[in-house]
C-alpha positions as CSV (number, residue, x, y, z in Angstrom):
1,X,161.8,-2.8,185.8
2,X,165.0,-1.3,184.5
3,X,165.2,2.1,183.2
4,X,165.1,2.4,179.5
5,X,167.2,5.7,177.9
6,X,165.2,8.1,175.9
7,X,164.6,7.5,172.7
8,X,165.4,4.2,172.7
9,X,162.8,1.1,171.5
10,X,161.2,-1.3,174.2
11,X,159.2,-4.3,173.6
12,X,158.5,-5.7,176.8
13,X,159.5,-6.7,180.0
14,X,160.9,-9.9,179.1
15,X,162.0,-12.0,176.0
16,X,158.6,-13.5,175.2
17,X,157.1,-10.5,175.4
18,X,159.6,-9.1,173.2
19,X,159.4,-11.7,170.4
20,X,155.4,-11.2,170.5
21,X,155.6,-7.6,169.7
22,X,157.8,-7.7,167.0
23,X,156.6,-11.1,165.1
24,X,155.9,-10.7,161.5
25,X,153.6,-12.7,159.2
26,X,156.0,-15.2,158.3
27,X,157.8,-16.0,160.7
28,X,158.7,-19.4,162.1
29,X,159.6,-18.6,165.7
30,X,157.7,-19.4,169.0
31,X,158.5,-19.4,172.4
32,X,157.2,-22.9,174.2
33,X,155.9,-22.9,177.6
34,X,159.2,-23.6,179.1
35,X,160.9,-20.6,177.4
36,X,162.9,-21.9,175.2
37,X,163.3,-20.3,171.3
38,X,161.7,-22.3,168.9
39,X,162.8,-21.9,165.7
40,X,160.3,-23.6,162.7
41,X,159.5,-26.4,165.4
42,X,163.1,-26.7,166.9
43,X,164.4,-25.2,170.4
44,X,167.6,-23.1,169.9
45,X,169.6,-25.3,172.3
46,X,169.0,-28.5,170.3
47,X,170.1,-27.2,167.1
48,X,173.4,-25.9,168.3
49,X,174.2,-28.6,170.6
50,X,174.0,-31.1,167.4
51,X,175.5,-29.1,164.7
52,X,177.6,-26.5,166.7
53,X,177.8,-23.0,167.5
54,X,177.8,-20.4,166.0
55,X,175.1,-21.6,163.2
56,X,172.9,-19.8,160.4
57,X,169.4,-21.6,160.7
58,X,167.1,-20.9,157.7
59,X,163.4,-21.9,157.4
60,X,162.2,-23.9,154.2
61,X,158.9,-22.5,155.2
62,X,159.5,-18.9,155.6
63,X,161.4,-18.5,152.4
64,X,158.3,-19.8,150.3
65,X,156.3,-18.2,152.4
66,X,157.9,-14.4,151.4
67,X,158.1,-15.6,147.5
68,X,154.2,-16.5,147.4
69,X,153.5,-13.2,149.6
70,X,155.1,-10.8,147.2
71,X,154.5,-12.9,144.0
72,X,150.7,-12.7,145.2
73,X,150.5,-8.9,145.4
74,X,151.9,-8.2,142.1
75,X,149.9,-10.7,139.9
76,X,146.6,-9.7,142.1
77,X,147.6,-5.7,140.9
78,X,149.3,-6.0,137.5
79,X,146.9,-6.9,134.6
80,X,150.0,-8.8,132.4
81,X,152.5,-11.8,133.3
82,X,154.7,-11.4,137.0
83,X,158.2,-12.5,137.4
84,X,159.5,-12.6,140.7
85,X,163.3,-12.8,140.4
86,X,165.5,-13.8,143.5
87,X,168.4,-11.5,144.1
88,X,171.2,-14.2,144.7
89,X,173.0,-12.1,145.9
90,X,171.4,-11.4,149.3
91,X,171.5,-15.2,149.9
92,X,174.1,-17.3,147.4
93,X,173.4,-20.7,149.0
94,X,172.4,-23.1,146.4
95,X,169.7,-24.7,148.5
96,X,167.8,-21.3,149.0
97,X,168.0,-20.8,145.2
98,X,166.7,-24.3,144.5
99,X,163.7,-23.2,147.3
100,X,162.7,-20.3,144.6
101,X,163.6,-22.4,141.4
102,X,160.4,-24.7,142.5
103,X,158.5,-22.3,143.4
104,X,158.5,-20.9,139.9
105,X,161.0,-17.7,140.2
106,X,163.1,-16.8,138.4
107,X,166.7,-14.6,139.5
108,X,168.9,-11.8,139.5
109,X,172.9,-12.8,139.1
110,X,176.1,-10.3,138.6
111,X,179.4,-12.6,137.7
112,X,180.6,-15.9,137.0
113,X,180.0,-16.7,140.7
114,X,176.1,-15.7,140.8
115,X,175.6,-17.4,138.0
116,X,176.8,-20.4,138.5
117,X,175.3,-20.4,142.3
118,X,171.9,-19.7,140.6
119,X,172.4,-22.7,137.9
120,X,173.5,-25.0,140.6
121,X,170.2,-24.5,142.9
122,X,168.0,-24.8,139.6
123,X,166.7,-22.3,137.0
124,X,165.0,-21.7,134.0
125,X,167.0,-19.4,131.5
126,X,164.6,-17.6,130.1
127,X,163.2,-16.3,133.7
128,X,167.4,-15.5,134.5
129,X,168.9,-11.8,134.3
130,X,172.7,-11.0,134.3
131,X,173.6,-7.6,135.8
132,X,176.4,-5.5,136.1
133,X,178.0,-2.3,135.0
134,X,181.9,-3.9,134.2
135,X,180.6,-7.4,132.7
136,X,183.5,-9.2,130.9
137,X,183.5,-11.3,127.5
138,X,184.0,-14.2,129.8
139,X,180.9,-13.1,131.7
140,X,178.8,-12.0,128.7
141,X,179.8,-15.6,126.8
142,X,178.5,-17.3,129.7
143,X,175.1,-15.6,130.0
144,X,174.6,-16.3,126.2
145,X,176.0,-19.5,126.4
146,X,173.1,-20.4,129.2
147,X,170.6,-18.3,127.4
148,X,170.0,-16.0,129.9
149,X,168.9,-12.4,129.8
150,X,171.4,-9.4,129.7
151,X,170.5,-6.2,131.4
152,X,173.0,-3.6,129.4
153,X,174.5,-1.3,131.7
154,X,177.9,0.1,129.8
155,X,177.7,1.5,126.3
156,X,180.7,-1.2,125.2
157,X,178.6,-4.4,125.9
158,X,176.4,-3.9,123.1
159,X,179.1,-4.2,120.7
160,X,180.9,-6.9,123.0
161,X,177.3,-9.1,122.7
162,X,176.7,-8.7,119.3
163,X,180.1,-10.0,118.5
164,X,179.7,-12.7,121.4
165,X,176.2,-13.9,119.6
166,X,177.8,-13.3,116.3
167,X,180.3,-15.9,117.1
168,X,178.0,-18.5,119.3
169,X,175.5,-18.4,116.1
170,X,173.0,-16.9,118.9
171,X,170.8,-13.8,119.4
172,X,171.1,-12.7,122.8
173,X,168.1,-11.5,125.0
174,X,168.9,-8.0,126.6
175,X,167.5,-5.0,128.1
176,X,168.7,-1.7,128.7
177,X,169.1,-0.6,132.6
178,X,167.8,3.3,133.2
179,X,168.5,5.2,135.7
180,X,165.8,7.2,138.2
181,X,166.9,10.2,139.6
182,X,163.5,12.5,139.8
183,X,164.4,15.7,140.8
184,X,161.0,15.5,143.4
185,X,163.2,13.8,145.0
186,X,165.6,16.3,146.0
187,X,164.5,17.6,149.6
188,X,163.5,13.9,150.7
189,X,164.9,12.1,153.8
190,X,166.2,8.6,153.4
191,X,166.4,6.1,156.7
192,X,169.2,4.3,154.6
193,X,173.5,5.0,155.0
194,X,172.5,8.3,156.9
195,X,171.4,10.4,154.2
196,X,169.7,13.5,155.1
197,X,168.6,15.2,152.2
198,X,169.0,15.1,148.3
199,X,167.7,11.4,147.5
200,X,167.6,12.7,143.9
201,X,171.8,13.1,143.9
202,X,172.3,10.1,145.7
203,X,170.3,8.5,143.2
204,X,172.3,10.0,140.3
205,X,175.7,9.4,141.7
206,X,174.5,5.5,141.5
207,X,176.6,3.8,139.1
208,X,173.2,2.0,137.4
209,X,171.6,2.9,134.7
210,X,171.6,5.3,131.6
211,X,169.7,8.7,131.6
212,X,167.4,9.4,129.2
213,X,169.2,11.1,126.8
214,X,171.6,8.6,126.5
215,X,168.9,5.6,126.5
216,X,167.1,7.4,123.2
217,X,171.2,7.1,121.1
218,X,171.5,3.4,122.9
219,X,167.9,2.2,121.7
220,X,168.3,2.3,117.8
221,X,171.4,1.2,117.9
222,X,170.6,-1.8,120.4
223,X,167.7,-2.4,117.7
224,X,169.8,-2.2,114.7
225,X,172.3,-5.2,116.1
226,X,171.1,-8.2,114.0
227,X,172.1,-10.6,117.1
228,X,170.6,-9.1,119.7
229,X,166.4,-8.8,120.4
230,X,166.1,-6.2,122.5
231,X,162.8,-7.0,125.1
232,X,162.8,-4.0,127.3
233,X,164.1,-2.1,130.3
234,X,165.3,-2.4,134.0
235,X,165.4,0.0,137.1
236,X,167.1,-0.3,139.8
237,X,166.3,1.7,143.1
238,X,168.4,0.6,146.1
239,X,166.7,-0.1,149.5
240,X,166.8,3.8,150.3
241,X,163.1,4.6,152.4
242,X,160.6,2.5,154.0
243,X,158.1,5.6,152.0
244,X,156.1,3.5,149.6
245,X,155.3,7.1,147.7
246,X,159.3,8.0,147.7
247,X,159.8,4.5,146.0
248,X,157.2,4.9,143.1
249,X,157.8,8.1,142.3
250,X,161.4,6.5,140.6
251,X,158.9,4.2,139.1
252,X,156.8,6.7,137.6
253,X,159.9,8.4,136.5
254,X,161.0,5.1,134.8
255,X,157.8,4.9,133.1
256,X,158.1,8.2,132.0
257,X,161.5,7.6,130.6
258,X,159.9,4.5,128.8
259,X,157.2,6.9,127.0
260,X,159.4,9.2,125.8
261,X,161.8,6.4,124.1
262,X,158.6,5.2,122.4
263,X,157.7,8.9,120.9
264,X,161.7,8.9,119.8
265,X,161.9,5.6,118.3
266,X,158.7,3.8,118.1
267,X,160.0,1.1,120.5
268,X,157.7,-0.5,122.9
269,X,159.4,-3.1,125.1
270,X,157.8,-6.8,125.9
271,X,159.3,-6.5,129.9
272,X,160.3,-4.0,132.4
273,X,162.0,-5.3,134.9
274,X,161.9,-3.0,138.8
275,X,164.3,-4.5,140.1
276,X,164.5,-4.8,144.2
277,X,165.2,-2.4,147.2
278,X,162.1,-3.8,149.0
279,X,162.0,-3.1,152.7
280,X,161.2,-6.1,155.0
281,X,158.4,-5.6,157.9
282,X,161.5,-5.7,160.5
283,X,163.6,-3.7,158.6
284,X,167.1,-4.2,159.9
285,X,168.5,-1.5,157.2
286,X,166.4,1.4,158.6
287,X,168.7,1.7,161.7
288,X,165.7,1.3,163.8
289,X,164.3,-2.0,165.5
290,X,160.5,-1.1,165.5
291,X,158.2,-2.4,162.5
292,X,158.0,-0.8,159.3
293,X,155.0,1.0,159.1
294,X,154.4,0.3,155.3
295,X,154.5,-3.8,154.5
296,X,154.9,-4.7,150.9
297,X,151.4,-4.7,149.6
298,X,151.5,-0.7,150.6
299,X,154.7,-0.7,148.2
300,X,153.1,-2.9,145.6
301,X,149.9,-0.5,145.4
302,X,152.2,2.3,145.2
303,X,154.7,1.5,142.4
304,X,152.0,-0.3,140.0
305,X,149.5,3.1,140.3
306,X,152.4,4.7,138.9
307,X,153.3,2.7,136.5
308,X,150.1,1.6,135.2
309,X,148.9,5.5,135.5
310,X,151.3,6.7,133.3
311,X,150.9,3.9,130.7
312,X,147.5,4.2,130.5
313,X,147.2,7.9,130.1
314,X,149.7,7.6,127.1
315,X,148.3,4.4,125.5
316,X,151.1,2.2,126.4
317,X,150.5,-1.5,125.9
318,X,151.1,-3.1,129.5
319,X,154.3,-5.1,128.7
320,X,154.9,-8.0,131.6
321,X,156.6,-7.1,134.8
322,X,159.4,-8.5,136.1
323,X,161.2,-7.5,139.5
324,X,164.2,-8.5,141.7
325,X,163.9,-8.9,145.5
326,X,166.4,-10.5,147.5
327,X,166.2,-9.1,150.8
328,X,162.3,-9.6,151.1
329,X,162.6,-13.0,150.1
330,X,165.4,-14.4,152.7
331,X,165.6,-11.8,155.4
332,X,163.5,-13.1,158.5
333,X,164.1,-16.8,156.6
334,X,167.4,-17.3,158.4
335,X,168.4,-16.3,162.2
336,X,171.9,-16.5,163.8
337,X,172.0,-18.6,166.7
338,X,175.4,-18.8,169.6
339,X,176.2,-18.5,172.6
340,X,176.6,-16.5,175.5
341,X,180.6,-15.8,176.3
342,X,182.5,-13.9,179.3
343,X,180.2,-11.3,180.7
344,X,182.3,-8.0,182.3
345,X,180.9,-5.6,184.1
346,X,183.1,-1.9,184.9
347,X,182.8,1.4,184.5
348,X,179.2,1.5,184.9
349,X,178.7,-0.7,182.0
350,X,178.0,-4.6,180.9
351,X,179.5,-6.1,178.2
352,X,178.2,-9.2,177.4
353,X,180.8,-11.0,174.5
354,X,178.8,-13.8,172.4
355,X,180.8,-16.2,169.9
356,X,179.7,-14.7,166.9
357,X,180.8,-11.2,165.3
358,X,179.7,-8.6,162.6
359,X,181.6,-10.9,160.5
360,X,178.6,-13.0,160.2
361,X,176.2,-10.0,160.3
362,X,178.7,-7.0,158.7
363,X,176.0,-4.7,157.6
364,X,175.7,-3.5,161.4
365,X,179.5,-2.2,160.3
366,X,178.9,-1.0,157.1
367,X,175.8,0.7,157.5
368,X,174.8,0.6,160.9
369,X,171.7,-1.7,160.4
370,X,169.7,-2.7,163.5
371,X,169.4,-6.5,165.0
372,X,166.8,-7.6,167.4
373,X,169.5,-10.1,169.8
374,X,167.0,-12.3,172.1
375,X,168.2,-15.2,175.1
376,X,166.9,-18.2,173.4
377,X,166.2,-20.2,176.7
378,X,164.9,-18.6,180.2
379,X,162.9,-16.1,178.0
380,X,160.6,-15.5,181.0
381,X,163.1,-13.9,183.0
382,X,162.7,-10.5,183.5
383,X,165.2,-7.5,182.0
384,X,167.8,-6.2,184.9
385,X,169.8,-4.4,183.4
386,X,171.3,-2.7,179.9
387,X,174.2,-4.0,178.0
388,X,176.1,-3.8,175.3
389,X,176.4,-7.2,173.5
390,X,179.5,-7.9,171.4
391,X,181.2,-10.1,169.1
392,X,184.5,-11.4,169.5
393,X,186.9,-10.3,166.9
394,X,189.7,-7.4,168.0
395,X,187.3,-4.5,166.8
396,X,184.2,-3.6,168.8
397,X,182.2,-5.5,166.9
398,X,178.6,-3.8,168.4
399,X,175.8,-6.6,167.8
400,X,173.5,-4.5,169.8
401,X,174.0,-1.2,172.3
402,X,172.4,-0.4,175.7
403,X,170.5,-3.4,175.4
404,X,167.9,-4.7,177.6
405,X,168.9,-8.2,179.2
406,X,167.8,-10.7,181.8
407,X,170.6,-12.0,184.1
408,X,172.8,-13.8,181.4
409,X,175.2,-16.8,181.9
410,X,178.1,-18.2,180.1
411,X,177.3,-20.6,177.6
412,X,173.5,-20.0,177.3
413,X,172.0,-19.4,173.7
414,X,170.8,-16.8,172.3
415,X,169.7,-15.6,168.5
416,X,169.8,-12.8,166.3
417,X,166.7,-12.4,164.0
418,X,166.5,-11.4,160.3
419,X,170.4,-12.9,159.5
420,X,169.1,-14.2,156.2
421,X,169.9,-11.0,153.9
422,X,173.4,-9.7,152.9
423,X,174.9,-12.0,156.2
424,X,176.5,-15.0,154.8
425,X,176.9,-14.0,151.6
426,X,178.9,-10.4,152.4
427,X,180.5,-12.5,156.0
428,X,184.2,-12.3,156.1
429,X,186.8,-14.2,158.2
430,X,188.4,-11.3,160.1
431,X,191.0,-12.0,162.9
432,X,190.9,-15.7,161.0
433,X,187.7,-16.6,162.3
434,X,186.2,-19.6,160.4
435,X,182.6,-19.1,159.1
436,X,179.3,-20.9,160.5
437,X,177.7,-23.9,159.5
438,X,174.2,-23.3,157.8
439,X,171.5,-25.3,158.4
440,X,167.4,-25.3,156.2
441,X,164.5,-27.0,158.4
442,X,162.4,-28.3,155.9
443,X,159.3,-30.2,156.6
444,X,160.0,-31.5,160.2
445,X,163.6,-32.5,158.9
446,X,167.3,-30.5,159.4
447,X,169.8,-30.3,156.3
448,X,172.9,-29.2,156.6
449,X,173.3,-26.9,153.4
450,X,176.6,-25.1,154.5
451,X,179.8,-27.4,156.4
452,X,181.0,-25.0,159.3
453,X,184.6,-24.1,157.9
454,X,188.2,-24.8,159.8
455,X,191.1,-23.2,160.6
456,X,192.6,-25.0,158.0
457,X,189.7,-24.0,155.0
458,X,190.9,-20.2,155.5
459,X,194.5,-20.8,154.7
460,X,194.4,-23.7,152.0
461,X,195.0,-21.2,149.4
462,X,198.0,-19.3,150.5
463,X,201.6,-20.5,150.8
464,X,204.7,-19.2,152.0
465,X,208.1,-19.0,149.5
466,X,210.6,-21.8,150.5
467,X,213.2,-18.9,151.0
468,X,211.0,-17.8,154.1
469,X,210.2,-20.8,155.6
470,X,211.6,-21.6,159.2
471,X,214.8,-23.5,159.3
């Protein structure tokens, strides 16, 4: 057994034993009784030596899975009509969006882009919200034009709708964003971008959302627009705490804000829409590898007491509730799959280089998120040593640090759990590395639902002046 430093997380003395302890409920993954890494009834080595390596594998299974789990909660707590809204932009592949169109969700867009993605994979305009705090007419038209709903987050779109619906011959569905900054939160830690104290500023500092003062001058005149019907309010709380309590207290503050619009203008909205910021069970964002303590249903619980506490106690009518999670829905749906490259030992150190980068995962750059990394064959072996496994682009491109490893060998595969959120969407081609392939299992069958890009794909769009050209 190899020495594990202090502090750090262990889950066994070998891969199996590792992928047992941290397996959540909807997870596709197995190891046979050879050792191989089966991924939604496929071994790891099969699927990259037929459609390459690096690859993005995402389970059809998992993905409805997570929608039916969260969906479930809600309408089981809230006594009016759910909405489950898929954050596009955790996942933009049209094939995951059309996954959530049949299921009966609805989704979250910002842009052009995002909407058209959404539109492409299937969706019902009425269950569709556009968000944003910089929307542009040719944004706004569009959303109208496709009759979707507008969540107002800049004082100028309500005069840039009106006109927009004015001129279509339309009256467009919107809602005004607020934002929750309660000042309970102030002394709170965070697991999320290293904050270590004031939530409540961080919150604040946020560009969403419109405090309450502003919200009660915005509301009449929002109502006052002839081409626009207003139907309620959103909130967006970033992913910030894995502490269910921490999360609904912005909720309660929400519903507060919603209370004291009605006493100042008689308005009582149809929808509220939550928005997202759900934690997953393996929570990659918290910077830790060990399970979240709190699993959704704990959040759920939390966030509806509040909210249905608070309408209650001042005779609100319970409007229907609408919400927005990406990350929930298409995290542990999608793992990263390559191989093993040259393996260096010096110094005292291993450093064990795989073919793919945090371009494919670049939240371990940007905020330091936390990967489990597992051998996908020989997962019996036992752990002999720590190392530090890295990508292959000129920076140091960390995938995982001081971790434990069997004896590895060139060209063997190996995965990287929970690659389905904020990976391929947010991946960038760095050192002019071309992008993976993506793949959906769905039903015993493979698709690919993503072509692996070229050399070629990353530089059609540029061109050099004749003047500089080599003679």
């Amino acid at each position: 057994m190899i020495e594990i430093p202090a502090g750090r997380e262990f889950y066994g003395s070998n891969p199996r034993e590792h992928v047992a302890n941290v397996l959540t409920l909807t997870d596709k993954i197995e190891v046979s009784q050879d050792g191989d890494l089966i991924f939604d009834g496929y071994k790891a080595e099969d699927l990259l030596s037929e459609f390459g390596s690096p690859l993005y594998v995402v389970s059809e299974e998992t993905l409805r899975q997570n929608f039916r789990r969260i969906k479930g909660v809600f309408e089981r707590l809230w006594p009016n009509k759910v909405l489950v809204m898929y954050a596009i932009k955790s996942n933009n592949n049209p094939a995951i969006r059309a996954v959530i169109h049949q299921e009966g969700g609805g989704g979250d867009c910002f842009g052009l882009g995002e909407l058209h993605s959404t539109f492409v994979g299937g969706a019902d305009p009425e269950r569709i919200a556009m968000n944003g705090s910089n929307k542009t007419e040719a944004e706004l038209g569009a959303a109208i034009q496709k009759g979707v709903n507008v969540n107002i987050d800049a004082v100028d779109e309500i005069r840039m709708l009106d006109a927009i619906c004015a001129d279509l011959g339309k009256v467009g569905s919107v809602a005004l964003r607020i934002k929750s900054a309660p000042e309970s939160l102030a002394g709170s830690p965070s697991d999320y971008l290293g904050l270590a104290g004031d939530v409540s500023k961080f919150l604040l500092r946020e560009k969403w959302g419109f405090s309450v003062d502003s919200a009660l001058d915005l509301v009449p005149q929002i109502l006052n627009c002839r081409n626009l019907r207003l139907r309620g309010f959103s909130l967006h709380t970033p992913r910030f705490t894995q502490n269910p309590e921490l999360f609904a207290a912005c909720t309660r503050d929400f519903a507060e804000t919603i209370i004291r619009i009605r006493e100042a203008t008689g308005y009582v909205p149809e929808l509220i829409d939550i928005g997202g910021g759900w934690p997953r069970d393996r929570d990659p964002e918290s910077r830790m590898h060990k399970l979240n303590s709190s699993s959704v249903e704990n959040f759920a619980e939390a966030v509806v007491a509040s909210l249905l506490d608070t309408f209650k106690s001042h005779r609100m009518p319970i409007p229907e509730l609408r919400m927005e999670p990406g990350r929930f829905i298409v995290g542990n749906a999608v793992t990263l799959l390559g191989r093993v490259g040259q393996i260096k030992r010096d110094c005292g150190l291993v450093w064990v280089n795989v073919d793919f980068s945090t371009n494919n995962l670049p939240r371990i750059d940007t905020s330091g998120s936390a990967y489990h990394f597992l051998p996908a064959t020989g997962m019996d072996r036992p752990y002999t040593e720590l190392a530090q496994i890295v990508g292959s682009t000129c920076i140091d491109s960390r995938m995982a640090d001081n971790w434990a490893v069997p004896a590895l060998r060139a060209g063997e595969p190996v995965a990287i759990l929970d690659a389905g959120m904020y990976a391929d969407s947010a991946s960038t081609q760095f050192n002019s590395v071309p992008r993976p392939a993506t793949v959906m299992i769905s039903g015993g069958d493979v698709h690919i639902i993503k072509r692996r890009e070229s050399v070629d794909d990353l530089y059609r769009n540029t061109s050099v002046p004749q003047h500089l050209l080599p003679r």
